[in-house]
DRENSE-591867 format. One line per 10 residues: their letters; for each residue x, y, z of C-alpha. Coordinates in Angstrom, 1 decimal, m for minus. Layout:
A = X/Y/Z  ...
END
This chain:
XXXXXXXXXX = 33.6/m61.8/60.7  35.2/m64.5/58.7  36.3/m61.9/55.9  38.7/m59.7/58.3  41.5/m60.7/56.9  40.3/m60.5/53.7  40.2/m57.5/50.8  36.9/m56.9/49.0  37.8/m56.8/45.3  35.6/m56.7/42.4
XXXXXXXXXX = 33.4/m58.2/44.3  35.4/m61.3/46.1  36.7/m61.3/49.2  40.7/m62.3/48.2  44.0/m62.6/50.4  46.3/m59.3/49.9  49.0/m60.3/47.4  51.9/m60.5/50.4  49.5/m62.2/53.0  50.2/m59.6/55.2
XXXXXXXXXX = 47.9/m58.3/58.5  47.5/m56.7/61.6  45.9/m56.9/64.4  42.8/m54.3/65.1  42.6/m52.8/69.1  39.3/m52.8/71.3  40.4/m49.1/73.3  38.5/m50.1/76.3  40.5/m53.3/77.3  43.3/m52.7/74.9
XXXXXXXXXX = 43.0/m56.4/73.7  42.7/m57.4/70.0  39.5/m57.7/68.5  40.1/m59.0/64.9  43.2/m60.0/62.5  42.9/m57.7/59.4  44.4/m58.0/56.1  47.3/m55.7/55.1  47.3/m54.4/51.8  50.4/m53.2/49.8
XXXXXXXXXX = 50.4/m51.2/46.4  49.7/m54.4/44.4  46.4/m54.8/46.2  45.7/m51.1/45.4  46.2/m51.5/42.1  43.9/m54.5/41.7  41.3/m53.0/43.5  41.9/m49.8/41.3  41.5/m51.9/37.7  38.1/m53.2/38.9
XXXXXXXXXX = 36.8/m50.4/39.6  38.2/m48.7/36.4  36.7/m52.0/34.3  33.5/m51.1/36.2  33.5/m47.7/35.4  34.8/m47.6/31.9  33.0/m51.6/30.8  30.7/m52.5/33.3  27.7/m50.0/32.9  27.3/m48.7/36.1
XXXXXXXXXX = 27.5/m45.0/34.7  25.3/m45.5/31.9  22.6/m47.1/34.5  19.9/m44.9/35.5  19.6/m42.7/38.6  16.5/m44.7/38.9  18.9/m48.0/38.8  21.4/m46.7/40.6  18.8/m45.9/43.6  17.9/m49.5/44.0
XXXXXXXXXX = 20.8/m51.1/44.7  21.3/m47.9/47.5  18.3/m48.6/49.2  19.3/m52.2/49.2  22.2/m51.3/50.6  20.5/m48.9/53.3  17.7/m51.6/54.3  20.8/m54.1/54.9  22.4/m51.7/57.4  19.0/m50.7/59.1
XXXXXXXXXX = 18.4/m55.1/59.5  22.3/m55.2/60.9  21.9/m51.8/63.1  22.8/m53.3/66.3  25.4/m55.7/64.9  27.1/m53.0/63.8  27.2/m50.1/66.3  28.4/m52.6/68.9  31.5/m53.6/66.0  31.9/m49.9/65.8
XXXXXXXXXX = 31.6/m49.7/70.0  34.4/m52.3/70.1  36.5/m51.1/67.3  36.1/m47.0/68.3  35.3/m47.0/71.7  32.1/m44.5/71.7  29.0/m45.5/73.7  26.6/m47.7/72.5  23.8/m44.7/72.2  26.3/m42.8/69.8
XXXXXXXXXX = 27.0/m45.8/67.5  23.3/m46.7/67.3  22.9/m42.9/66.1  25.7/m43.5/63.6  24.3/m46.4/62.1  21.4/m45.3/61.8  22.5/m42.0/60.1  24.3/m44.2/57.9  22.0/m46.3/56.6  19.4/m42.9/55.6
XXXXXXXXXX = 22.7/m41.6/53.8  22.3/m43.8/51.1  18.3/m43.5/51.4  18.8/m39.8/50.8  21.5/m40.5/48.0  19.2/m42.8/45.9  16.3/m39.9/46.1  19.1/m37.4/44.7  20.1/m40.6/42.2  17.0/m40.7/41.3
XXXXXXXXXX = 16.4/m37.0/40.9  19.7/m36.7/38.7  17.9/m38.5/35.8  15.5/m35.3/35.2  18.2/m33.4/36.2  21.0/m34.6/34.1  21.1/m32.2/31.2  20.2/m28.7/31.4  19.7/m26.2/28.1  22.0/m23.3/27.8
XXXXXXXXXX = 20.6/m20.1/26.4  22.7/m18.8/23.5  23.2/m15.4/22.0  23.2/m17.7/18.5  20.1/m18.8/17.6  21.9/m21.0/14.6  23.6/m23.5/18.0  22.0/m24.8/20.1  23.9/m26.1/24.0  22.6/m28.4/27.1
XXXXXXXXXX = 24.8/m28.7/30.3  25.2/m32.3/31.3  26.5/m33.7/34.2  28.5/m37.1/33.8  30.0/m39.1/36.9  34.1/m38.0/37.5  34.7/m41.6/37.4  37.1/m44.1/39.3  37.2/m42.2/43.1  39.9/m42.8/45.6
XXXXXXXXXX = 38.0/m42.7/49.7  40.0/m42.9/52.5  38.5/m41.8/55.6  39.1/m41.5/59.2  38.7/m43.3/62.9  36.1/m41.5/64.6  33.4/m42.2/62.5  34.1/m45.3/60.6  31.1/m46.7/59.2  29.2/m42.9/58.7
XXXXXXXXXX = 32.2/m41.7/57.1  32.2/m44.1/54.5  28.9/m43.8/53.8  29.2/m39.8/53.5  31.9/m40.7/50.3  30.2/m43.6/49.1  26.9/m42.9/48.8  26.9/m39.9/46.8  29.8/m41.4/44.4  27.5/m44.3/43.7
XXXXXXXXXX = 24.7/m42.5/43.3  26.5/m40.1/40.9  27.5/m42.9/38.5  31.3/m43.4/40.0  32.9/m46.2/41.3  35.0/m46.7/44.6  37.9/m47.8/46.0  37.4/m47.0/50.0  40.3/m47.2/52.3  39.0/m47.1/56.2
XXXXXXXXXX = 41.5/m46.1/58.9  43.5/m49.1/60.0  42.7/m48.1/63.7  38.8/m48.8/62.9  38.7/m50.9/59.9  35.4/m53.5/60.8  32.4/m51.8/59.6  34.3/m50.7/56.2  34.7/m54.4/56.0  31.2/m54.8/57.2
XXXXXXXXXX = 29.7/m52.4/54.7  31.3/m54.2/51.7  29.6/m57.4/52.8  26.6/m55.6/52.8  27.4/m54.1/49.1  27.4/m58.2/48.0  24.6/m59.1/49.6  22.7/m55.9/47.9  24.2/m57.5/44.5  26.3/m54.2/44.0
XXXXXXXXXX = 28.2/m55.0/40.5  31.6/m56.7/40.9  34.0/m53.3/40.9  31.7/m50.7/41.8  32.8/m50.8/45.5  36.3/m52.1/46.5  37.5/m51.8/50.3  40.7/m52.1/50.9  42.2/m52.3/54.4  45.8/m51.3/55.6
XXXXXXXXXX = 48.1/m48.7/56.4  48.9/m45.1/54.9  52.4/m45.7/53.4  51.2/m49.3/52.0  47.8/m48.6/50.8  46.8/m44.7/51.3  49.9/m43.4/49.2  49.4/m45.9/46.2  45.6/m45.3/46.1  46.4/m41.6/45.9
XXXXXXXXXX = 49.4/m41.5/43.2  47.2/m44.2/40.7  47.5/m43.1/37.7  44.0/m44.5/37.6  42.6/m42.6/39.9  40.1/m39.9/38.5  39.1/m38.3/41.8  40.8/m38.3/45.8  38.2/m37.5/48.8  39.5/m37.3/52.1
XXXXXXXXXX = 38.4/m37.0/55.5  41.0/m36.4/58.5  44.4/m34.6/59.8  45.9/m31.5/57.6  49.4/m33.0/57.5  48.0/m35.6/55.6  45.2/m34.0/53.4  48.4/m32.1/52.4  50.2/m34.7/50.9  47.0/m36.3/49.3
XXXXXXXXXX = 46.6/m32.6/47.9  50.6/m32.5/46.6  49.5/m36.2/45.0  46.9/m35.1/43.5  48.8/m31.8/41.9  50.6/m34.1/40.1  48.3/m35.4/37.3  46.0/m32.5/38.7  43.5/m35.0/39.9  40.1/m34.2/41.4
XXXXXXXXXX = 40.1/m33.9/45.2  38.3/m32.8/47.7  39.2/m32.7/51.7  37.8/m31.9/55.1  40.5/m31.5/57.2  40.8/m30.5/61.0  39.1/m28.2/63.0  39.5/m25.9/65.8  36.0/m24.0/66.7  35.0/m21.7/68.4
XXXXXXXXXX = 31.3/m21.1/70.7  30.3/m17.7/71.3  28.2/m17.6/74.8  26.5/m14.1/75.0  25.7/m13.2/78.9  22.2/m12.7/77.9  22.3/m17.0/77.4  20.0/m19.5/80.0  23.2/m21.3/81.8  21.8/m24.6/81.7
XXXXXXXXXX = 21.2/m24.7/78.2  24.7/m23.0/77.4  26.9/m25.8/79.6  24.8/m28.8/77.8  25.4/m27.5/74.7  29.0/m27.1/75.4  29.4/m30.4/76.9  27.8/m31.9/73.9  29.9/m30.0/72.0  33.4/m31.1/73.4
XXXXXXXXXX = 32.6/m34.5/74.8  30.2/m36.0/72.3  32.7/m38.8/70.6  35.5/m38.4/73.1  36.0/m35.3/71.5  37.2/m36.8/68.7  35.3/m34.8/66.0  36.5/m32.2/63.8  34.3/m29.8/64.3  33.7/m30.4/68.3
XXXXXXXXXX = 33.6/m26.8/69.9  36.6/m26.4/71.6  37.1/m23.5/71.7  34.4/m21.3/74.3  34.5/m18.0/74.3  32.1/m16.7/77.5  31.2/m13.7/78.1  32.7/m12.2/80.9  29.3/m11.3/83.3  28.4/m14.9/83.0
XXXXXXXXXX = 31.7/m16.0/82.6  32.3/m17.5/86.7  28.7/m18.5/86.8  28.9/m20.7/83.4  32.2/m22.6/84.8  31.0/m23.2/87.9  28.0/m25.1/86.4  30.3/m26.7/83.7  33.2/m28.5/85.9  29.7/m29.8/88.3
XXXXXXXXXX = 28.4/m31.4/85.5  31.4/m32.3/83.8  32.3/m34.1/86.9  29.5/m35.9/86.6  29.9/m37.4/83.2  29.8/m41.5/83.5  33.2/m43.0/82.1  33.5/m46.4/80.7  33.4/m49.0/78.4  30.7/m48.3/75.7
XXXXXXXXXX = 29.0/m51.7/75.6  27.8/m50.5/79.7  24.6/m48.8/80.2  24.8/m45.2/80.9  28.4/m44.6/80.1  28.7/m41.2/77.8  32.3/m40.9/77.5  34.2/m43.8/76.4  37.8/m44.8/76.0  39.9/m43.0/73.0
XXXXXXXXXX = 40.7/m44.9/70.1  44.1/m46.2/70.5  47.5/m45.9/72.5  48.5/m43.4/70.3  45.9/m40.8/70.5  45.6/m40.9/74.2  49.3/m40.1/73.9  48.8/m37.3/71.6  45.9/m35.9/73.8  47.9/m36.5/77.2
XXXXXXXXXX = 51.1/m34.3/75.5  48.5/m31.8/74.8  47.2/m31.4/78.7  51.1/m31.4/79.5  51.6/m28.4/77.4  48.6/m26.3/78.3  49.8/m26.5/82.1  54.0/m25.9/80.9  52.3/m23.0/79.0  50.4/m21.3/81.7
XXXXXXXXXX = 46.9/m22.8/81.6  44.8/m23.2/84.6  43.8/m27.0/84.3  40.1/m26.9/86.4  39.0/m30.3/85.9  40.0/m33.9/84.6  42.8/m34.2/82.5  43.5/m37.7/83.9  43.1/m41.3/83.8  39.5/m41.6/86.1
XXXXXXXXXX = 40.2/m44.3/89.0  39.5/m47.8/88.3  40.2/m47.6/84.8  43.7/m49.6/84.6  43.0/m50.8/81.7  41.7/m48.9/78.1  42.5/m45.4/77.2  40.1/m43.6/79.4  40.5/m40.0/80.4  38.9/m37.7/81.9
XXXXXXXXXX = 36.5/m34.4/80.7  39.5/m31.7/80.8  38.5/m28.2/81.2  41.2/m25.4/80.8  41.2/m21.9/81.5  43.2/m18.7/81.3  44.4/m20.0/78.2  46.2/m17.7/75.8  45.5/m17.4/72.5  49.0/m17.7/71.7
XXXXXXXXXX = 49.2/m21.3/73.5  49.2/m24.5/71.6  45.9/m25.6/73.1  43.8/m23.0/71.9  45.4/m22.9/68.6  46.0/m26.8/67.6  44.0/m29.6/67.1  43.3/m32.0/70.1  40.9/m34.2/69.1  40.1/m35.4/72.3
XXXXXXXXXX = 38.0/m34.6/75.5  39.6/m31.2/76.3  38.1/m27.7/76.1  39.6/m24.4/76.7  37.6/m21.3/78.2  38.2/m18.1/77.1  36.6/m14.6/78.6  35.0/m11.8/76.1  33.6/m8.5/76.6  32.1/m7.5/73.8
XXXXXXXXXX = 30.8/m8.9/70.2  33.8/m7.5/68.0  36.5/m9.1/70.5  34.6/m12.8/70.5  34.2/m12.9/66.5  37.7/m11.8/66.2  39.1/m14.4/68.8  36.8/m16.8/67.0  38.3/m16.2/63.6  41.6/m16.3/64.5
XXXXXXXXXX = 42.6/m19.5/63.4  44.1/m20.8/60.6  41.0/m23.6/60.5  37.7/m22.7/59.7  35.4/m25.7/59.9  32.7/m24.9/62.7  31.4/m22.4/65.1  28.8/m21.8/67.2  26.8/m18.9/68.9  24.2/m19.1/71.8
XXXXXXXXXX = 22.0/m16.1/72.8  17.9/m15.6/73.1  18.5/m12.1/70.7  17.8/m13.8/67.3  19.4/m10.1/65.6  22.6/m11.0/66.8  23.3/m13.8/67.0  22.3/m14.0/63.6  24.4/m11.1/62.6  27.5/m12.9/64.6
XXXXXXXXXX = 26.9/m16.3/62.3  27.2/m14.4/59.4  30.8/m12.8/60.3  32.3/m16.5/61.4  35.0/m17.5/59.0  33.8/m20.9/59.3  31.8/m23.5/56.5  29.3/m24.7/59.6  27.9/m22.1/62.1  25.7/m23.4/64.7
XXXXXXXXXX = 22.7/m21.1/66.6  22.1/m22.0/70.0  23.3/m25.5/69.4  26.7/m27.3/69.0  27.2/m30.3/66.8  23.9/m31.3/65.3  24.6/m32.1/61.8  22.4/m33.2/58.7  22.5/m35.1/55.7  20.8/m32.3/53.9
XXXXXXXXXX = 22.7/m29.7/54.6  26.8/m29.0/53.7  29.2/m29.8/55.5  32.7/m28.3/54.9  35.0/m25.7/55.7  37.5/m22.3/55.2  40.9/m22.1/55.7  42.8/m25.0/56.1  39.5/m27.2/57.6  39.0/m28.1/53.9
XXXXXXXXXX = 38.1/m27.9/50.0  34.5/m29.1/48.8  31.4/m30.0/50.4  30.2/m33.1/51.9  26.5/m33.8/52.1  23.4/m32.5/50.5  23.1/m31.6/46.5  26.9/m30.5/47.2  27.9/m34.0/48.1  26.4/m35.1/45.3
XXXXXXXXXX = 28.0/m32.7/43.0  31.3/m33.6/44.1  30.9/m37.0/42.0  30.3/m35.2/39.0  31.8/m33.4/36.2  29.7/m30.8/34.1  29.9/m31.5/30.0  29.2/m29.0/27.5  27.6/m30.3/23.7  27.1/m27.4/21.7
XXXXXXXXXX = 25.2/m28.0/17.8  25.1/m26.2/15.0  21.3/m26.3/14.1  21.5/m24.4/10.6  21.4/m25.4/7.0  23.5/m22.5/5.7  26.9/m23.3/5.5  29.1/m21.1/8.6  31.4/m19.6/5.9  34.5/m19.1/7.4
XXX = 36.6/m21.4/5.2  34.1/m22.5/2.2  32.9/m19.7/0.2
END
């Protein structure tokens, strides 16, 4: 971890311009794990040439998927050799359990396996004929990388986050400039070690570490800048959007998330509450798309609580790196602020608080809380409506399909939802009447490199993952000929 406090930079580790740095946070003991290197707008910017040299001298667009796929599953088979080095970095720099960071990793390192298949797939792919209504012209489709891309991503997923952006813009033919959250910046740092060691061309992947207002806002106003993607809150994916609107830049977001899981009474109760734990407590909560909203309906609705708080209760607390724990610490002073104000205002606002919602004995130290359960919870209350991102969940009563869908769609986010019940008909015909980008069927979370991932509303614009990640890297080029020997006539007679 020598590089720390160090930017990587067409392919160099370098000092930031004003020497700046701060310290990064293990949640669990609150004591600091690493000194990381600040960067300001004249770090952005030469991080931003290098990758525009890169892009516009250096060949990596005119490579071949083929090319291009190599140097991904170079990068893929470093991460697998590192896999336990890393999830216990991203343990100490997040806070989830081992188990959960081993699972990231490892996710991780088959993104860019799957990206260098789709890479490789682009080069039969690349230009597609257009049927005319002339027979004298003749038109292909092509799709060309967008170019010089702007990543900044968020804290709850560090290393898999990165991956999800960069991945799919190198396979595509683009070149990066990644900003990680300066609350988990290790594995970004990490990951661009790995990029050197895979002998990833100097500018084709640039990680820059530091704070919004120093290094986010120039990355996003660069003039250089083809294309912005963004992963976190929707205060901020609303000023990247506002930056973007400016030279009407490329951008794509996923933003929060507020979702809802439809329990019909007709549901097994076991497999409903560990779904719904899973769904809420997975991460700390801190997902976008964590269920936390559940919507029960009302036969099986004293039953299904009953069960829940029992084995919520049960959940083992504790640092991450200990065997067994399933809900660590969250990730900094400043979130288990957030989250505590949260609780505060459910109860000031006339929610029942039936579990949790506090610091679990013998944890002095680290920003541990406890599984929160909440019921009788309005729909009009900021808990039900707003983002929590932490280890809370709010229960709801239903009677019938038409009032669950439209309490589930009544949100200004549309991200995620889920729907649980052995009659296939319905909740299939539920899934389909979600206003959300990710419905879930008797399940809560599970998620998939091949599939999209994305949202309505104000959870987003775009799609991650899949063919749709990939197509977010590129632009789509017309060429149109004129294939005949008579002259067109318009001008010479």
């Amino acid at each position: 971890m020598t590089f720390t406090n160090q930017l990587f930079i067409n392919g160099q580790w370098v000092a930031p311009v004003r020497g700046g740095s701060f310290d990064t946070i293990d949640p669990a003991n609150e004591t600091a794990i690493a000194q990381v290197a600040a960067a300001t707008a004249e770090d952005v910017d030469r991080a931003v040439q290098a990758a525009r040299n890169a892009f516009d001298h250096g060949g990596w667009p005119e490579l071949s998927g083929k090319a291009r796929a190599g140097y991904l599953r170079r990068i893929a088979s470093l991460i697998r050799d590192r896999q336990q080095t890393l999830a216990e970095l991203e343990v100490r720099d997040n806070g989830k359990p081992l188990p959960e960071a081993l699972w990231d990793i490892g996710d991780t390192a088959y993104c860019f396996d799957f990206y260098a298949d789709l890479a490789e797939q682009l080069d039969a792919q690349q230009e597609k004929a257009v049927a005319l209504s002339d027979e004298r012209f003749s038109s292909v489709a092509r799709k060309e990388p967008v170019g010089v891309c702007g990543a900044i991503i968020p804290w709850n997923f560090p290393m898999l986050m990165a991956a999800w952006k960069v991945a799919p813009a190198l396979a595509a033919g683009c070149t990066v400039v990644l900003k990680p959250s300066e609350v988990t910046p290790l594995t970004a740092l990490q990951l661009a070690d790995i990029a050197r060691e895979a002998e990833l061309p100097p500018g084709v992947l640039n990680v820059i570490t530091g704070f919004g207002a120093d290094a986010g806002s120039p990355l996003t106003e660069h003039p250089d800048v083809d294309k912005l993607a963004f992963t976190g809150s929707v205060p901020t994916g609303r000023k990247i959007m506002q930056a973007a609107a400016a030279e009407i830049k490329n951008v794509s977001l996923e933003l929060g998330g507020k979702s809802a899981f439809i329990i019909f009474d007709d549901s097994d109760i076991e497999k409903a509450v560990e779904w719904i734990l899973f769904g809420i407590f997975w991460n700390k909560g801190e997902v976008c798309s964590a269920t936390s909203r559940v919507l029960v309906q009302r036969n099986l609705y004293d039953a299904l609580l009953a069960r829940l708080v029992e084995e919520a209760e049960r959940i083992r607390i504790g640092n991450g790196m200990a065997d067994g724990v399933l809900l660590g610490p969250l990730v900094n002073a400043a979130q288990y602020e957030k989250v505590q104000t949260a609780i505060a205002r459910g109860i000031e606002q006339g929610a029942t608080l039936l579990s949790g919602g506090k610091r679990p004995n013998g944890h002095d130290k680290g920003y541990f809380l406890q599984p929160t359960i909440f019921t009788d919870v309005s729909e009009e209350s900021d808990i039900w409506r707003e983002e929590i991102f932490g280890p809370v969940v709010c229960v709801r009563a239903f009677d019938d399909e038409a009032e669950a869908v439209a309490s589930a769609n009544r949100s200004r986010f549309g991200l995620a939802a889920a729907v649980m019940s052995p009659d296939l008909a319905r909740a299939e015909r539920v899934a389909r009447r979600l206003r959300a980008g990710i419905v879930w069927i008797n399940c809560s979370q599970p998620t998939f490199t091949e599939a999209p991932w994305g949202g309505y509303k104000q959870s987003g614009i775009g799609r991650e993952l899949g063919e749709w990640g990939l197509n977010n890297y590129l632009e789509t080029k017309q060429i149109t000929r004129y294939d005949s020997d008579e002259p067109w006539g318009w001008y010479i007679k």
